[in-house]
Each structure stands twice: as structure tokens, then as C-alpha cells.
N, C-alpha and C positions, 0 to 999 in steps of 0.2 A: 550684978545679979545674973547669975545661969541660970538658963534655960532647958531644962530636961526633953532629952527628944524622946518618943515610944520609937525606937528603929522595927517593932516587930510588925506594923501596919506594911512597914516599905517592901521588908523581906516579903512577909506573906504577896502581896499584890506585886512583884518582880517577879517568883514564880511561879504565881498564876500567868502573868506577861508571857514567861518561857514557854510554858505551856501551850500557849495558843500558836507559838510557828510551828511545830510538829504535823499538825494536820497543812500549815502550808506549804510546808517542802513534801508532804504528801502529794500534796494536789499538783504543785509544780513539776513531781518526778513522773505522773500521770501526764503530762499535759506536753512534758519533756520526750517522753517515749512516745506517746501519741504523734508528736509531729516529726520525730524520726521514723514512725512506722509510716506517716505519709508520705515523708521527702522520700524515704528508701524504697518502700514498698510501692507506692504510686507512682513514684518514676519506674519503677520496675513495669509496672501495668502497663503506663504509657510507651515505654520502649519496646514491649512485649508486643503492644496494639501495630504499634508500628510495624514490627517486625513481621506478622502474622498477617498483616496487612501487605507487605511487599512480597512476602512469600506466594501468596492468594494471587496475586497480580501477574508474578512472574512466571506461575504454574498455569496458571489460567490461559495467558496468552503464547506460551512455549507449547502447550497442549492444543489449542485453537490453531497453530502454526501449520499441527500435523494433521489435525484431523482436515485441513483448509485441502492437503493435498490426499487426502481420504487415506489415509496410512492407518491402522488397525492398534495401534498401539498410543494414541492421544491420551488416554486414561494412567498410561505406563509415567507416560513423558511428563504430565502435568506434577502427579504426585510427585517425583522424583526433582524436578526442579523447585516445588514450593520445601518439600524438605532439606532442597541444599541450598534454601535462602532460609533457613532456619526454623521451621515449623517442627514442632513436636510431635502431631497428630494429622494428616491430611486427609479427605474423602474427596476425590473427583469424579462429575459424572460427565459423558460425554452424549449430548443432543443433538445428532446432525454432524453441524460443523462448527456449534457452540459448546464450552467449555465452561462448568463450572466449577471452582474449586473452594471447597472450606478450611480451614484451618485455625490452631490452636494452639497457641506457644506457653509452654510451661515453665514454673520455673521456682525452687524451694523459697518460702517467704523469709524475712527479719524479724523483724519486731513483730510483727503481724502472727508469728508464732503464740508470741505471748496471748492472744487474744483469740488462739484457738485456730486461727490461719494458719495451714502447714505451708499450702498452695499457693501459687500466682497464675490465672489462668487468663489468657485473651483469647479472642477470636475474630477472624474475618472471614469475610466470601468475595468472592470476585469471579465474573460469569465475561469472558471473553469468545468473539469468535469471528469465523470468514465470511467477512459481507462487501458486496456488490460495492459499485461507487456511486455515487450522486450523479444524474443524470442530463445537467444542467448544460454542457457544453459539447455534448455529444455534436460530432460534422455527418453528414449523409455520405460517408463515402468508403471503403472499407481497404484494407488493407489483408494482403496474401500472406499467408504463414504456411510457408511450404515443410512437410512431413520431412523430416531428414536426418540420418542414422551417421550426421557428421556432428563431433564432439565440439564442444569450444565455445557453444555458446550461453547466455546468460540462465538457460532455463535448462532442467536434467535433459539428458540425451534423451530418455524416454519418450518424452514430451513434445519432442521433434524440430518446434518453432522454434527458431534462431536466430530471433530478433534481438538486432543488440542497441543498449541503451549507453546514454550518459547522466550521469548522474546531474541533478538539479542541484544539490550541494557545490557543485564544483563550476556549473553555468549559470545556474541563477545571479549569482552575485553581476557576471558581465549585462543578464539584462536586465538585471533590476538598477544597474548603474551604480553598484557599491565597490567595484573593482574593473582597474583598466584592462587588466589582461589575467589568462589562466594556462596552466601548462594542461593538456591532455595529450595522454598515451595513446598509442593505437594498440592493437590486438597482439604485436609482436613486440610491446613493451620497449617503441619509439616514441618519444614525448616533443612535441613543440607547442613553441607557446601560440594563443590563439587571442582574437579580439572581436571586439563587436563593430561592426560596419553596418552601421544604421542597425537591420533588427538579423543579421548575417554573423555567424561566426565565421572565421577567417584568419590565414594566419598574415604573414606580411607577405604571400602572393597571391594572395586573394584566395585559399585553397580550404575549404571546410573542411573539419574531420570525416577521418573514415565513415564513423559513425552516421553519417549523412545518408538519410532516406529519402528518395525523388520517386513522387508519385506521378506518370506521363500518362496519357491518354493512349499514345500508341502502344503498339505490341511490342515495342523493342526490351528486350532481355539481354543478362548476361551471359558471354559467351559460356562462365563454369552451367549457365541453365540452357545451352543450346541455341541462344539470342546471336548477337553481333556485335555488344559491347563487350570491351574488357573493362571487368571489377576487380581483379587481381591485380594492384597494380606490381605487387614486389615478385610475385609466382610462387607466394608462401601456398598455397590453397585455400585462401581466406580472402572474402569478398570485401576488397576496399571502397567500393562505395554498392551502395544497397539499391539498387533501381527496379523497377518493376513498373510493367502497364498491366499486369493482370492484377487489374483492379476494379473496382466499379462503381457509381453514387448507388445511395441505398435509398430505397423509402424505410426511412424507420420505423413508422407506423404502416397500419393495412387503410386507415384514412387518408394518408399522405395523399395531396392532390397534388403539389408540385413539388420536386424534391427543394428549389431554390427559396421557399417559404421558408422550409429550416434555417437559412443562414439571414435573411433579414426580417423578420421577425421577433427575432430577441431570442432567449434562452427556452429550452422546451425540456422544464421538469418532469414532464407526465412520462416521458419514455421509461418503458421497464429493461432496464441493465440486467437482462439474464443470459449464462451463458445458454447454452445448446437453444438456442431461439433462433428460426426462418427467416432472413428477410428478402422481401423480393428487389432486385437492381434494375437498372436502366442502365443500356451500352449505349455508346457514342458519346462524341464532345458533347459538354454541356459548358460550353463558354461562359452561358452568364450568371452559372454559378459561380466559377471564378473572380466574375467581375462583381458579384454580390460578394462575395469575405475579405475583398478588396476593401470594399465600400463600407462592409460593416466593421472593420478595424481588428480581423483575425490574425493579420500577420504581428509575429510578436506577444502570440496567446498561447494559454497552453488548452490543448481543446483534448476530447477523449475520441480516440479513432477505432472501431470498431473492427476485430481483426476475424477473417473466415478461413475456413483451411479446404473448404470444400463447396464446389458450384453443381447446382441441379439444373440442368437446362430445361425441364419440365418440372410441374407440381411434383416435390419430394412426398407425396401424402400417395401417391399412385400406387397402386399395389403391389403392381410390379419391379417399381422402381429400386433400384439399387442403391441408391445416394445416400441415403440414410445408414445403409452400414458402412459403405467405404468414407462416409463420414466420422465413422467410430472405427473404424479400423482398428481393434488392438495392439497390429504389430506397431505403428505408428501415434497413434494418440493414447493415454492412461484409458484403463476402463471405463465407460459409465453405463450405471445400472436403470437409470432416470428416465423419464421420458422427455421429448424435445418437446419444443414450445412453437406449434403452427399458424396460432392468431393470427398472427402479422403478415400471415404473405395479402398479396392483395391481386395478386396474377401468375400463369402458373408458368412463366419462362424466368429465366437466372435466378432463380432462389438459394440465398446465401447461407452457408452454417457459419452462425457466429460462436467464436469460443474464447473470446477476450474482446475488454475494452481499455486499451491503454493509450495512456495519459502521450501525447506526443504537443511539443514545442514546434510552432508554425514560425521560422526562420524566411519564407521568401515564396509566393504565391504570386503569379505572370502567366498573363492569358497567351505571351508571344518568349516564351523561355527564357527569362533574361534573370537567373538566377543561378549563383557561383558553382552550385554543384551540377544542373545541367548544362550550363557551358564548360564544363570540365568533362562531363561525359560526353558530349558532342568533338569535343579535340580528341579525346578517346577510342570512340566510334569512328575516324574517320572519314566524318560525313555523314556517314550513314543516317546519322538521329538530327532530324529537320526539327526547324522552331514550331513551338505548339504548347499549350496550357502544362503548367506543369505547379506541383506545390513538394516545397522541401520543408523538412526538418530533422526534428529529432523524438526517437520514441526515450520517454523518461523513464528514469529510477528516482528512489528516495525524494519524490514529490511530495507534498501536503493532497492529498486527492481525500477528499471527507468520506467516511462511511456512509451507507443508508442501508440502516439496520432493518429496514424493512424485505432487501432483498438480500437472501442468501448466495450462496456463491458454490455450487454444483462443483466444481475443478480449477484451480487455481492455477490459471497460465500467465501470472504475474498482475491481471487485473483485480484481481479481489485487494482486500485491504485486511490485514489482521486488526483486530483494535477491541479495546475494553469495552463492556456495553451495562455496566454497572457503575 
């Protein structure tokens, strides 16, 4: 017996069947181009973000660089570096000695066209600028930066101070105990290698680098400063080791009742790190200051030393008084147009103009001399330089020293910090 099939039931409903993918590869060629326009377009966003982001960052703080040393053209510098890290569109304004910069990276869309998007636009901001350091580890005692129209040293000849540093990159590792030994150069580009002897760099005859700062109690000077030491030692014209007694303990504040509280006490945040600030000093030995940064564990720290270019032997507030502009001297120090900070004196003999607080490495601290680089100046001297409190180190570069954005930073003689504040 056969069986009669109707085939025209199957055909009709097979294309109806057909029928119905048409709108699904519809949907799929939408859903298709869709996630192409995000993979393409959105990473394009994102890279854009990115990019507009580094630009912002790089112009902000290249701008912050210059306005740090008050140079007229921050606004010039900033734009110009966020545009050669890729910015489309830049607006920089310049506040002080704060930079900020906006930016917009553009860029024609993909798929995104399809949808009426021609564009791809990101943006960022980024507000950089020159601020003060953290006040935490400040010592009561200051250090001399004499005005001088001799080239060679770490900071523009303008600037005068020719304080020379070594870099913490290259010595941290000796004393943080990640490396046995390091090569450093001197000034006329001789290199030996150096080590740590307890908290001492040193080479294998016991000799510090040039680099080596000795703060002394006494008067004694180099003979290039009309002293009795010799600091040259090769007769390049360049001071091989850095010595100096014109110096002085400070009262940091105008409260200070003993300066020796600063060192055992603990740490004194409240100080305000400004430059062009008065402080008043104390002359003569103070022994047991010494024996207190002994006691309190400074040697082997890196503490902030507080440097002056100029002593008032009376209250600088006097009317008559001179001190205050041969303090500003323009042939010798950059301009400033600001006014000084005289809170802090607290009496009106040795009042100090401070103009930096840098970052210095406490290598060797002895109430009776007995550290490498002034027993090197005492074979030097001749004799001359008798035992007596003395503290050595090293003034730092490329340190971690934190900002504090609350204090701005007047002139930049190597103590400010440049850094992002957004």
C-alpha cells in the first residue's frame, strides 16, 4: 500500500524556516560591528586617556621645573612638552610655582563613524609644582653656602652655592647593605672604588670622597678661603674636601629653649621649611649636642641641614641694617621679589638667612675628632687643626625627600622637590 505525502506543508514551513535567519544575521552583523566599534574605538579611548594623561603629567611637571626657579616662561615649557608627548589640544596655567595643565588627544573614529561618531576625544589634567620638604628630620645647625662666581658646581653659577652632592642612587645601596662596594668619581672625572666601614665610606685607605663635608667648631678654613687648610689636594682649583667652621647650631624655632631638645626629643614636624626665613644661632662648642645624635642614633641617617648664605650680627629687622639686602645681593643670589620670614628670631645677635634645606647623609659624628675625613684634614693642616667635635657627611642628590604641599618653595637652591600634586 503507498502512502501519499502533501510535500507542500514541508516546503511552505522550510520557507517560512528561511525566513526567520535574515533578521538573525541582522542582529548578529549589528552586534558584530558593535563590538568592533568597542574593541577599536574603546581601546582607542583608552590609549588616548592614557596618552593625554602622560602628556598632562609631563607638561605639568617640566613647567613646575621652571617656574620652581622663577623663569618667565613655565606656561611656554609646559604646553610644549605635554604636546610632544602627544596631546592634541593643551591649556596651561601657571599659579606661583604650581603648574597646571589640561589636555586632549584626538583622534578620527572606526566603526564609531557608522554611528555618527566622527571623533575620539580624551582628556586629562594634571596640577604639578615646587614645594618645600617635610620637616621631620630637620638638625639645629646650619651650614655656610658661600656666594661665588666659580663655575663647576652642582647648581647654576648664578646661584653662587657650590655645594656638591653625591648621589643616593649610587650610595644608598652601601648603606642600606644591598652592595659591598661602589665606584665614585671625583670632580676631575677619577674614580675609585669606595666601601662602608661601619656607617663611613671609605676607600681601602681609609680616605672618604672628595665629596666629604666636615662640619668643625673651630675657625679653621681652607687655604683657597684664606684658612690654613689645604682642600685642593691635586692644585686643579677645586676643593677636595669641603670643610668649614663657619657654622652655627640654630634655634629653629623663636620657642626653642635649648637647642639640644631638637635632637632627643624625637622628630619636630611643626617646623615651617621656608626659604628666605631668620633664624637666630648660638656660637660656641655645644658638646652635648653632639653627645645627644650620638645617643639618639643620627649617625648613619639622612637628616635635612639647613643652609645660610648670610649672618646678621644684630636684629636684621633694624632699620638701619644692611643684612637684609647683602642677603639678596643680586650680583650673587637670583632675584627675590618676596618678603623674608622674621617670626623665628628669638634674639637679636647671629641671625641667619636661610636659603635651602638639604637632604645630607650623617657618615661619622665625634665629640673628640675621630672621623676619617677630619683626621685627613688634620695630616693636611699640619697640625694646625687640634681634636674637637666635629660631624661629617654627605650633602645628597636623587634622595626620596617627601613633599609638603602645604609649603611652597620661594627659589629653588636644590631644596625644593618638584612633584605631582593631583
Amino acid at each position: 500500500m503507498r502512502v501519499k505525502v502533501d510535500m507542500t506543508k514541508f516546503i511552505i514551513k522550510h520557507k517560512l524556516e528561511m525566513g526567520q535567519v535574515i533578521p538573525i544575521v541582522v542582529l548578529m552583523l549589528v552586534v558584530i560591528i558593535g563590538m568592533a566599534a568597542l574593541i577599536l574605538d574603546g581601546g582607542s579611548i583608552m590609549s588616548n586617556r592614557r596618552t593625554a594623561q602622560a602628556a598632562a603629567d609631563s607638561g605639568a611637571l617640566a613647567g613646575a621645573q621652571r617656574a620652581c626657579y622663577g623663569e618667565s616662561d613655565a606656561e611656554t615649557v609646559a604646553e610644549t612638552f605635554a604636546t610632544n608627548n602627544g596631546a592634541t589640544t593643551v591649556v596651561a596655567t601657571v599659579a606661583g610655582t604650581e603648574v597646571t595643565v589640561n589636555t586632549i588627544v584626538e583622534n578620527p573614529s572606526f566603526f564609531a563613524k557608522i554611528f555618527g561618531v566622527e571623533t575620539l576625544n580624551a582628556s586629562a589634567t594634571a596640577t604639578a609644582g615646587c614645594f618645600g620638604v617635610c620637616g621631620n628630620s630637620v638638625v639645629p645647625l646650619a651650614w655656610y653656602c658661600k656666594a661665588s662666581t666659580v663655575g663647576g658646581g652642582p647648581y647654576p653659577e648664578e646661584y653662587g652655592c657650590q655645594i656638591q652632592t653625591l648621589s643616593w642612587d649610587l650610595i644608598g645601596p652601601l648603606v642600606e647593605g644591598t652592595k659591598s662596594s661602589a665606584v665614585i668619581s671625583d670632580f676631575d672625572g677619577n674614580e675609585k672604588t669606595y666601601h662602608l666601614e661601619g656607617t663611613d665610606i671609605v676607600d681601602n685607605s681609609g680616605t672618604p670622597p672628595e665629596q666629604i663635608y666636615i662640619i668643625i667648631d673651630s675657625d679653621k678654613n681652607c687655604i683657597e678661603d684664606g684658612g690654613d687648610i689645604l682642600c685642593d689636594l691635586d692644585g686643579d682649583g677645586k676643593k677636595d674636601i669641603q670643610l668649614s667652621g663657619e657654622r652655627g647650631w640654630l634655634y629653629l624655632t623663636a620657642d626653642t629653649s635649648n637647642i639640644g631638645d631638637w635632637i632627643d626629643e624625637g622628630p619636630h614636624p611643626d617646623i615651617t621649611l621656608q626659604t628666605h626665613i631668620w633664624l637666630s644661632g648660638k656660637s660656641g662648642v655645644d658638646t652635648s649636642v653632639y653627645i645627644k645624635m650620638v645617643a639618639s642614633g643620627y649617625i648613619g641617617e639622612i637628616v635635612l641641614v639647613p643652609v645660610f648664605n648670610y649672618v646678621c650680627d644684630d636684629d636684621p629687622r633694624d632699620s638701619d641694617s644692611t643684612c637684609v639686602a647683602e642677603a639678596h645681593d643680586p650680583t650673587k643670589w637670583p632675584p627675590f621679589s618676596g618678603e623674608d620670614d622674621f617670626s623665628e628670631i628669638r634674639n637679636t645677635s647671629e641671625n641667619y638667612h636661610i636659603i635651602a634645606f638639604e637632604p645630607f647623609y650623617i657618615s661619622c659624628i665625634s665629640k673628640k675628632g675621630d672621623c676619617p675625613g677630619f683626621r685627613l684634614a688634620q695630616e693636611l693642616s699640619g697640625g694646625e687643626l687640634k681634636d674637637g667635635p666635629v660631624i661629617e657627611g654627605f650633602f645628597l642628590s636623587d634622595v626620596d625627600v617627601s613633599p609638603d604641599v602645604n609649603q611652597s618653595c620661594d627659589i629653588n637652591l636644590g631644596n625644593c622637590t618638584i612633584s605631582l600634586s593631583n
